[in-house]
Structure formats: structure tokens, C-alpha cells
N, C-alpha and C positions, 0 to 999 in steps of 0.2 A: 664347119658343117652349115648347111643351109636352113632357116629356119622354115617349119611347116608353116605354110599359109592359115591364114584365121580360121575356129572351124565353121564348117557348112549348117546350113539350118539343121541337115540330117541329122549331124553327131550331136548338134545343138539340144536336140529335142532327147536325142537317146541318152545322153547324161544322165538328166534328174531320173529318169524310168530307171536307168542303169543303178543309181546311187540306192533309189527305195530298193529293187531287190537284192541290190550287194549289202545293204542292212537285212532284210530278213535270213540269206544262205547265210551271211557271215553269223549271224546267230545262232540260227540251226547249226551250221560247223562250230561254232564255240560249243553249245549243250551237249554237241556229237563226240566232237576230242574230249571234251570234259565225261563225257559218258564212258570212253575209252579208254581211257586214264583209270576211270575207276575199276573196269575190268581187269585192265591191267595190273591194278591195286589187289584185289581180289585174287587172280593168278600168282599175284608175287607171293601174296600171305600163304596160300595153300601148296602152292609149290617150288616158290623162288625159285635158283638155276639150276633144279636137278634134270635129274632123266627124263622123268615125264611132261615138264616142261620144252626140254631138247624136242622130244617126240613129237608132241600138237606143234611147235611152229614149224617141225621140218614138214609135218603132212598136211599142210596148207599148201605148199608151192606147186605143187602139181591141179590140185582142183581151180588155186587161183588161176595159174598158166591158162588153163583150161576157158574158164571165165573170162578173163578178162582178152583174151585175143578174140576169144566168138563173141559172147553178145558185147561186150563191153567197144571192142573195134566196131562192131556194126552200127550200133547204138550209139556212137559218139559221133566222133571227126566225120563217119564215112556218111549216114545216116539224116545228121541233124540240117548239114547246107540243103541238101535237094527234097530233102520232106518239109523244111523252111522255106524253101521257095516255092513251091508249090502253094503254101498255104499263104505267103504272102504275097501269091497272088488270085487267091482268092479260088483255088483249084482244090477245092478237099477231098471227091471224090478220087481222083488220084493220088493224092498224099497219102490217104486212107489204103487206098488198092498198095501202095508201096510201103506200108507199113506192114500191112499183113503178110505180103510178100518175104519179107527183111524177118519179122516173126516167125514163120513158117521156114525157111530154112535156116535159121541159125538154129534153131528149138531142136531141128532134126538132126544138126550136125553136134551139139552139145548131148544129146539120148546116147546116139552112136558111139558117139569118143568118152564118154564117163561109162558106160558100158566094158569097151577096150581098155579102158585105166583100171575099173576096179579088177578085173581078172587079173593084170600084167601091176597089180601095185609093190609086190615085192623087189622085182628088178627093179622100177623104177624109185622106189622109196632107197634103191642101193648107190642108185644112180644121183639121188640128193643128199645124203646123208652117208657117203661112206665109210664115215667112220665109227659110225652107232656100234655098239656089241649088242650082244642076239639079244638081250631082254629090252631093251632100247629101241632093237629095229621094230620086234614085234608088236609095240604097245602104237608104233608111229605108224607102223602098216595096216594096225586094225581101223586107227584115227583116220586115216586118208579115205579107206572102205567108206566112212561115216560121212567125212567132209565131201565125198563124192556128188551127194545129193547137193550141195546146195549150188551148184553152179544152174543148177534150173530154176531155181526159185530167182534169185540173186539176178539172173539173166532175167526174166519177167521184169523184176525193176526193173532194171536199167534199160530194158526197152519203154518200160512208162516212164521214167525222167525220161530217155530222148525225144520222147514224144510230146510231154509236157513241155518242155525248156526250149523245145523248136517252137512253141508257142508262146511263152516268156511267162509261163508258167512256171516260177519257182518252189512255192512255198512247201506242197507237198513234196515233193523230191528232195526236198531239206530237211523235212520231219524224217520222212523213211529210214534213212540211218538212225534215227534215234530209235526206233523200234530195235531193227537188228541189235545194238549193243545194248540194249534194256535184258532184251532176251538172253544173251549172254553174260548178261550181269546176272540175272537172275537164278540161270543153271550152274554160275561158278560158285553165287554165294551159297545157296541151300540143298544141291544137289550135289557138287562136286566133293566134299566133307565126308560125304558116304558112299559118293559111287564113283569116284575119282574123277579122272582127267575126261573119259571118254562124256560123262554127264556135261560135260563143255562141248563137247562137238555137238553133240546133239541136241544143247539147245544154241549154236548157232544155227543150224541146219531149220529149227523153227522159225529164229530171226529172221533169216535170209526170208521164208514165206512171207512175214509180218513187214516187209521191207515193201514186197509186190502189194499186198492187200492193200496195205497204206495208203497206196495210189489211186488207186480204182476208183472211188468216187471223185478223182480229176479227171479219170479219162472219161467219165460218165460224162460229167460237164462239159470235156470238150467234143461231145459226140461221137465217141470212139466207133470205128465200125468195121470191125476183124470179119474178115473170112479166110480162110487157111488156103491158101495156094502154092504151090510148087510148080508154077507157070513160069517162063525165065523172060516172057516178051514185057513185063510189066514196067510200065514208062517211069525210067527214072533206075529200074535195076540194075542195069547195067553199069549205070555211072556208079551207084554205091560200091557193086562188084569193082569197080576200079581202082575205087578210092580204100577201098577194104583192104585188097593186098598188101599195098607197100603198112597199111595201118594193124595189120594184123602181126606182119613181120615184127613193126618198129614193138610193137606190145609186146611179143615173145621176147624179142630180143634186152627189155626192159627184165621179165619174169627169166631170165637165164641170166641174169646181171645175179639178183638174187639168189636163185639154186647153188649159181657157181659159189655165191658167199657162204651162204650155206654148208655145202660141201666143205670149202675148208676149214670154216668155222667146228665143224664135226672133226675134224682130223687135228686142227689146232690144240684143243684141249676141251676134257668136259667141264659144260656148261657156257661154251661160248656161244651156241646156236642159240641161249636164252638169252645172255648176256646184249651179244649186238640186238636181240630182235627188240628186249626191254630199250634200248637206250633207241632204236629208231623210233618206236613209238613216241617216246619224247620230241624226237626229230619231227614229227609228223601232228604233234597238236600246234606250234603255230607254224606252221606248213602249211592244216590244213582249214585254220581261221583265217588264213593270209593268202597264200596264194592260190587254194584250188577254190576258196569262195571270188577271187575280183576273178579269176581266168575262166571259171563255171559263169558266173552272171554276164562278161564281156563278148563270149563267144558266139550268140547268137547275133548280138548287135555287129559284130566285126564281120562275122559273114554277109548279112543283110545288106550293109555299108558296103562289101565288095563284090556282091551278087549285081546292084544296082549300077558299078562304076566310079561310086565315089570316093575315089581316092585320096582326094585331102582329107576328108570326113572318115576316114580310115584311117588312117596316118596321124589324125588329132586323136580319136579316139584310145590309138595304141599309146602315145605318150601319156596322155590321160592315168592310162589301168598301169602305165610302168610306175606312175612316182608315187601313188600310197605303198603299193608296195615294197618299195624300194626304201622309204619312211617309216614303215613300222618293221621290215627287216632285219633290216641294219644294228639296228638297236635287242631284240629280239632273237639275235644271232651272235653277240658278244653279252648281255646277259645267261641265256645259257650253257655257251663256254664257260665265264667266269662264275656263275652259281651253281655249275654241276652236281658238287657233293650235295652244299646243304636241299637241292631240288631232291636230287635222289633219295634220299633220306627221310626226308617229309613225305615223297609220294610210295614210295615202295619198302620204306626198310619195317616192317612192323611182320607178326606170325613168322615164319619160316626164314623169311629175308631179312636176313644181318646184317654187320660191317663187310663179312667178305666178299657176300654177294652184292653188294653197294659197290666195293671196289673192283667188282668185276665190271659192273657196270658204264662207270663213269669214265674208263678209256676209252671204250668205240665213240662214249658219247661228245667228250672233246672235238673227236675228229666231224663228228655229225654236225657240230655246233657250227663249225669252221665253214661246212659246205650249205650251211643253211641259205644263203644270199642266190649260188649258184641252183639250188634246188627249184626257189621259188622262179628264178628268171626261167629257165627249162620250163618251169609248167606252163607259162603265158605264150613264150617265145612258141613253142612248139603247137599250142592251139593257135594263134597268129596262120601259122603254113596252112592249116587244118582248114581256120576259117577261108583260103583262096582258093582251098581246094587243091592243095600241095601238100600229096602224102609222102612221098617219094623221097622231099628233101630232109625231110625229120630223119626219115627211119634207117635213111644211109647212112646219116649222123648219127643215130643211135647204135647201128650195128659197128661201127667202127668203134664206139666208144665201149663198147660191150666187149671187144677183142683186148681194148687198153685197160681195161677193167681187170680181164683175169690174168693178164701178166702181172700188173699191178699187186692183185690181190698175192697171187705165187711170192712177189717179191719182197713185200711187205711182211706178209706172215710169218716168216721167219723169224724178223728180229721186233717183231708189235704185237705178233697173236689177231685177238679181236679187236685192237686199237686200228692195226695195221690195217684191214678189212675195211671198217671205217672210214680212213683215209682214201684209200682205192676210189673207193662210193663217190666221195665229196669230188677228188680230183677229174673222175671221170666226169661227173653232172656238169662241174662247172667249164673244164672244155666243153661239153658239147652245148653247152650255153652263149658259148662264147662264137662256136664252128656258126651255130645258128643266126647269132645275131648279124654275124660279117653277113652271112648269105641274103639275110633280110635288105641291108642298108646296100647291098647290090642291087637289090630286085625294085626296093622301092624308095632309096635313096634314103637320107638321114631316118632315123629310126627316132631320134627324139629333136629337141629343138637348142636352139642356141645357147638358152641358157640353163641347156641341162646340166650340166656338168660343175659350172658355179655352184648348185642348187645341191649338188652330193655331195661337195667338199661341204656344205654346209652339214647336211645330213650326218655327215661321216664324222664330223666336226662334236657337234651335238653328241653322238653317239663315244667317240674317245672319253667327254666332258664326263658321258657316264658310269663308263668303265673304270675311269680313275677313281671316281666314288666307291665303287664296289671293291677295286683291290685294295682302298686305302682302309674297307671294313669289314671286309670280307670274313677275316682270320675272326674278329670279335664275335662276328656272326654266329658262328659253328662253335666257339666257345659257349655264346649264350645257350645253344643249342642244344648240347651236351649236356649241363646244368639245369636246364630247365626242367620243374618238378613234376611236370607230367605236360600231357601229351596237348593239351590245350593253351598253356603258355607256349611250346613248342612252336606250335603250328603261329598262334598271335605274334610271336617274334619274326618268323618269317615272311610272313604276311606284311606283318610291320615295314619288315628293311626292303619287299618288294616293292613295296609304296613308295618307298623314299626315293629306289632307283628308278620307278618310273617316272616320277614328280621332277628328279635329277633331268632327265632326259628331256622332256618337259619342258622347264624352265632354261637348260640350253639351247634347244628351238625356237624357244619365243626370243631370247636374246639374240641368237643367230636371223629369225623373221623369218623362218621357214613357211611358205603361204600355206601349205598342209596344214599345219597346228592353228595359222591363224585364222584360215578358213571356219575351222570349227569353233574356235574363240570367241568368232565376229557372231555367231548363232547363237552360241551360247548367251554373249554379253546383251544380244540382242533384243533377247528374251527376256530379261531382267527390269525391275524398276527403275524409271529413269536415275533415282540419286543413286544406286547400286551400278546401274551403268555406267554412270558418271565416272565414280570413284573406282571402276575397275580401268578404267579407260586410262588414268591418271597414273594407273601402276603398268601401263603396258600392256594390258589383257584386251585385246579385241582393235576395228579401229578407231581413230579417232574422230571419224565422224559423229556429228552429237546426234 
């Protein structure tokens, strides 16, 4: 492969901006997943994998469908390059005219279609779930009724981050999640006790508000100026309409990957509909510490860099956001394969949730673990098209992998159940990861640089060094575990051996010279007293420049 040219002053400059706000989102996404997790913890005590847990995750998938194809498509890929160009070029009153615009008919098309779902929610809650029995379908069809609301509120945000983040405005759009899952923490621990499951919808339904509110004094700052139109001449609509299509598709067809799992997971056996959704949630905190914070903070710059023409500056940049992530992946993706049990155990096994419901768990979760690498490439590779303004090619790859998906899923469940399901998920992400990345290194020639590939054996390298640590202590682990006289040496032991294996992985990077680890080495040691930096210099830690 060819190596990418040096980069441009542009991507030069968009770096260090790039890095200060991929540290505040990747924060906010850590307190976020961390916040999630505890929900989850909360959910698991009060209801681990029964029926009423089956019930709230199946009556999510239709409000979320709902969601995230309208405002969430609008609002994102289709939305943020032409309201970003505009403003970068110093054109706000139009940006403005085309935000209100982009506002005003999704809002109207989201009233409309949650109107038509809450009437028609029985057939379609039949249609996700068909294998619920009557008291199961009932408790998920009244949930859906409830969850109905919050695609409006939820849609508000996400149209304030698109708005924010086209201006490289992060920070509040990184808080706002933390609102929503406070608010759901807080109805699952003190309300849900006494007034069951449904006290969970409803204070999501508050969240999702607290999500929008959050905002609003960023769009104050940035001189927000709404007027409600349903004009269709308004410059720049038309191209979002463009770009919305194939984006809206590719988004459904991501939310019918799900239902279809769904769906079988309900006919599979009960408590599998809780089973996989517990163990994706796993899936999705370093997911989304990892890859939706570098592909959220890179997108505006990748667009920018290809609105303007520059292409090497585009192409550096892309190599740039692939190799952290690729670096804390790797590793991150065969620790929780290999710590599944004792992870599940520590975060969810405590009130209601046992050994059995652990062991229901930690099947789909293996397979999740597996597709963690391909997950994260999908999320960057796919905003990449996003940022050129190629919606088209994601979502055909999406829709096909959607098709491979439910064969998959048909064929697996048989002899895997919820494991099997899992599997499906992973193999289909990481083909279409894979369909993606050919297409890219067509359109724009090598995708990374020469010596990328050296540089993964290294990674990868590092990461085995890890592994063998964890299976060679694994078994002891879970013994301690077990033994341990209550619940605070528990947690300190595990805590414990997570350190070791991140230290493990660590210490095989710095040996292997991974520039990732030494980058941050060289800052670290930097900072230090000169004889401290001395002596760490001596051991390898940083460079050796004095």
C-alpha cells in the first residue's frame, strides 16, 4: 500500500482541538456507560431475566426505530455537513433558516407516526415479540404506550448536539446522556420497588426531557434562532432530504437487525430477550467509551477536511482516529471474552439476579466480546462515507448485512439459543466492516499507511501477552471470588486482578514500542521532576531525550 502523504497544516491544526474534545466526550461516555451499567445493576436486582424485564426491552424497539430514523437520521450524517458548512463559512443566518427547517418537519413527522404506533401498538408489539404469552405481551404493550413519549423529547436533543457538534461544541451533548440515565436510575431505584416496571418507563420518558433541557443554554450561546417553517425551498434542504434517505434506510435497517433478534430471542426461550439485551449493554460500555466518543469528536473535522478538498488532510486524519482505537480495542475485546463470568457477577449478580441468570448471560456475551473490534470499525468506517456525504454506500451495506443477519440468526438459534443470536450480531457488523472498508480504499486509495500493519501485529501482540495472563489466573480469580467474606473484598479482588491485566497489557506495549502508549508516556514522564524523569527514562518509561 501506498503511504499517505505528510499531514496538511489543516489536519495539523485539527488534531490537538480534536484530542482536548475526544478527552472531554470520552469522559462524559465513560460517566455515561458507567451510569448505565448502574441502571442496569438496578434493573438486574429488581427484576433480573423475568417477564417483566423480557417486556420493557422488547417495548423499546419500536419508539427507538421510531427515533432514531427521524430525528436521530436528520440530525446526524444528513444534517451536520451542510448546517457545518454554512457556519463555516461564516453564513449563520442560513444555517439557522435550515435548522428550523430540519426541526419543523421531523417534529411533525415524529407527532404523526407515535400517534399511529400508539393506537396500532398491540400488533406491532406482536410483531417484536412473538413469542411473549398474554400476561407478558400485555405489561410490554402498555410500556411501549409510555415509551411512546419520549421519541419527542429525545428527538429535541439530538437535534441540539447536531447543532452543537456542527460547531465543535461538545461538552454539553456529553453531559446530556448523563442526565437521561440519572433519571432512570433514579425511577428504577426508589420507584420501581413499589410501582414496578412501568415506574422505569416513565422516568425515562422524564430523562429523555432532561436530555433536551441540558442543552439549551449551549444553543443560547450559540445564538440559536428557530422559527418553525414547513417551507421546502429553504437552502440547503433539499441536499439534507438527500442525504436523509439512504440515512434513514441504513438506520431502520440497523433497528430491524435488533426487533429481528428480538423476535427470536422471545421464541428462543424465556428470558432470553433480557439475557442478550443484559450482555449487549456490556457490549456497549467500551463501545461507547471507545468508539462512539473518537467517531463523535472526528466527524465534524473529517467532514470540514472534505467540504474544503483536502484530501491528504482527510486521509491523515482517518489514520489518526483508526489507531487509538484499534489500541484500546483489541485488548478491551479479549478481556471481556476472557473475564465474562467474574465481570457479570460483580456487576449484575446481587437482589433477584443469581448464578442462573449470570449463566444466561454470559453466552450472547462471549459472542459480543468476539465482535467488539468489528463493532467499533463500523461505527468510524460508516461516519467516514457520512462525513463525504455518501449515504448511499453505508446503507446498501447495511441492508444487505441485515438480510445476512436474519438467516444467520434462523440458523444459529437452533443449536446456540441466545449465544447463537450474539454470534449473528458480531458476524454480520464485522462483514459489513470489512464490505466498507474495501469500498473506502477504492474511492480514496490506502485507508491507512505503511506501516500500519506492523504496528497491529504489535497491538495484537501486546494484547495475546494479555490474555495468557488472564487464562493462566483466571480459574483462581473466581475462586477468590466465591470465598470472599462479603461483598467489598469481592469487588477489591476483582478490581485488583483488573489492574494487573491492564498493567499486563501495558507493560507488553511499552516492550513491543507501541507509539500510542509512548506517546502518552513521554507526557506523562514529561511532567515529572527532572531526577523522577531521569530514573523512569532508565527503566524504559517515556523518551530518552533528557
Amino acid at each position: 500500500m501506498a503511504e499517505p502523504a505528510p499531514p496538511t497544516p489543516s489536519a495539523s491544526r485539527a488534531v490537538p482541538a480534536m484530542a482536548r474534545s475526544a478527552l472531554i466526550v470520552g469522559l462524559a461516555f465513560v460517566l455515561s456507560r458507567l451510569l448505565g451499567v448502574a441502571r442496569e445493576v438496578i434493573l438486574a436486582r429488581e427484576f433480573a431475566t423475568g417477564p417483566e424485564m423480557d417486556a420493557y426491552v422488547s417495548a423499546f424497539r419500536i419508539p427507538d426505530l421510531l427515533f432514531l430514523t427521524v430525528f436521530s437520521g436528520a440530525f446526524g450524517a444528513a444534517f451536520i455537513p451542510i448546517f457545518g458548512d454554512f457556519i463555516d463559512r461564516g453564513d449563520r443566518d442560513r444555517a439557522w433558516r435550515l435548522a428550523s427547517a430540519v426541526l419543523t418537519w421531523s417534529g411533525l413527522a415524529v407527532a404523526v407516526l407515535s400517534s399511529v404506533m400508539f393506537v396500532a401498538a398491540r400488533p406491532l408489539m406482536h410483531l417484536v415479540s412473538p413469542g411473549f404469552d398474554a400476561q407478558t405481551m400485555d405489561i410490554a404493550v402498555s410500556l411501549m404506550r409510555i415509551l411512546l413519549l419520549s421519541p419527542v423529547f429525545l428527538g429535541l436533543g439530538i437535534a441540539s448536539k447536531g447543532i452543537l457538534e456542527a460547531q465543535n461544541q461538545f461538552t454539553l451533548p456529553a453531559i446530556a446522556p448523563l442526565v437521561y440515565n440519572l433519571s432512570t436510575i433514579i425511577g428504577a431505584a426508589f420507584f420501581a420497588p413499589t410501582y414496578g416496571i412501568k415506574a422505569v418507563a416513565w422516568a425515562l420518558v422524564i430523562g429523555a426531557l432532561g436530555h433536551f433541557l441540558t442543552q439549551v443554554p449551549g444553543l443560547i450561546r450559540v445564538g440559536i434562532s428557530f422559527r418553525p417553517t414547513l417551507d421546502r425551498h429553504v437552502d440547503g434542504l433539499r441536499e439534507v432530504a438527500r442525504l436523509l434517505g439512504p440515512r434513514v434506510l441504513g438506520l431502520a435497517a440497523f433497528q430491524i437487525n435488533l426487533v429481528a433478534v428480538t423476535a427470536f430471542a422471545s421464541i428462543s426461550g424465556p428470558s432470553d430477550v433480557a439475557a442478550v439485551n443484559y450482555s449487549f449493554q456490556l457490549l456497549m460500555l467500551p463501545h461507547g467509551v471507545l468508539a462512539l466518543s473518537i467517531s463523535t469528536v472526528a466527524f465534524p473535522s473529517l467532514a470540514a477536511l472534505f467540504s474544503r478538498g483536502d484530501t491528504l488532510g482527510f486521509r491523515n486524519l482517518l489514520d489518526r482516529t483508526m489507531r487509538p482505537l484499534l489500541f484500546l480495542t483489541f485488548p478491551a475485546s479479549a478481556g471481556l471474552l476472557l473475564m465474562r463470568k467474574p465481570i457479570v457477577q460483580v456487576i449484575y449478580e446481587r437482589g433477584n439476579f443469581g448464578p442462573a441468570d449470570t449463566n444466561l448471560v454470559i453466552a450472547p456475551l462471549a459472542f459480543f466480546a468476539i465482535g467488539l473490534v468489528g463493532y467499533g470499525l463500523t461505527e468510524i468506517v460508516t461516519r467516514v462515507f457520512y462525513a463525504t456525504r455518501d449515504t448511499r454506500t453505508p446503507v446498501i451495506t447495511t441492508i444487505l448485512t441485515v438480510a445476512l443477519n436474519v438467516v444467520l440468526c434462523a440458523l444459529f438459534v437452533q443449536s446456540l439459543g441466545a449465544a447463537g443470536l450474539a454470534l449473528a450480531l458480531s458476524v454480520t457488523t464485522a462483514s459489513e466492516a470489512v464490505i466498507l472498508l474495501l469500498f473506502l480504499r477504492h474511492r480514496i486509495g490506502s485507508v491507512v499507511s505503511a506501516d500500519f500493519w506492523p504496528w497491529l501485529a504489535k497491538v495484537i501482540g501486546a494484547t495475546a501477552g494479555m490474555s495468557l495472563i488472564i487464562l493462566l489466573t483466571t480459574d483462581r480469580l473466581e475462586r477468590a471470588m466465591v470465598f470472599a467474606p462479603n461483598s467489598i473484598m469481592r469487588y477489591g479482588i476483582f478490581l485488583f486482578a483488573m489492574a494487573m491485566y491492564v498493567l499486563g497489557f501495558l507493560v507488553f506495549a511499552q516492550v513491543l514500542r507501541i507509539p500510542e502508549l509512548e506517546a502518552v508516556l513521554d507526557r506523562i514522564v514529561s511532567r515529572l521532576p527532572a531526577p523522577l524523569a531521569r530514573i523512569a527514562r532508565m527503566f524504559g518509561f517515556g523518551s530518552r531525550r533528557a
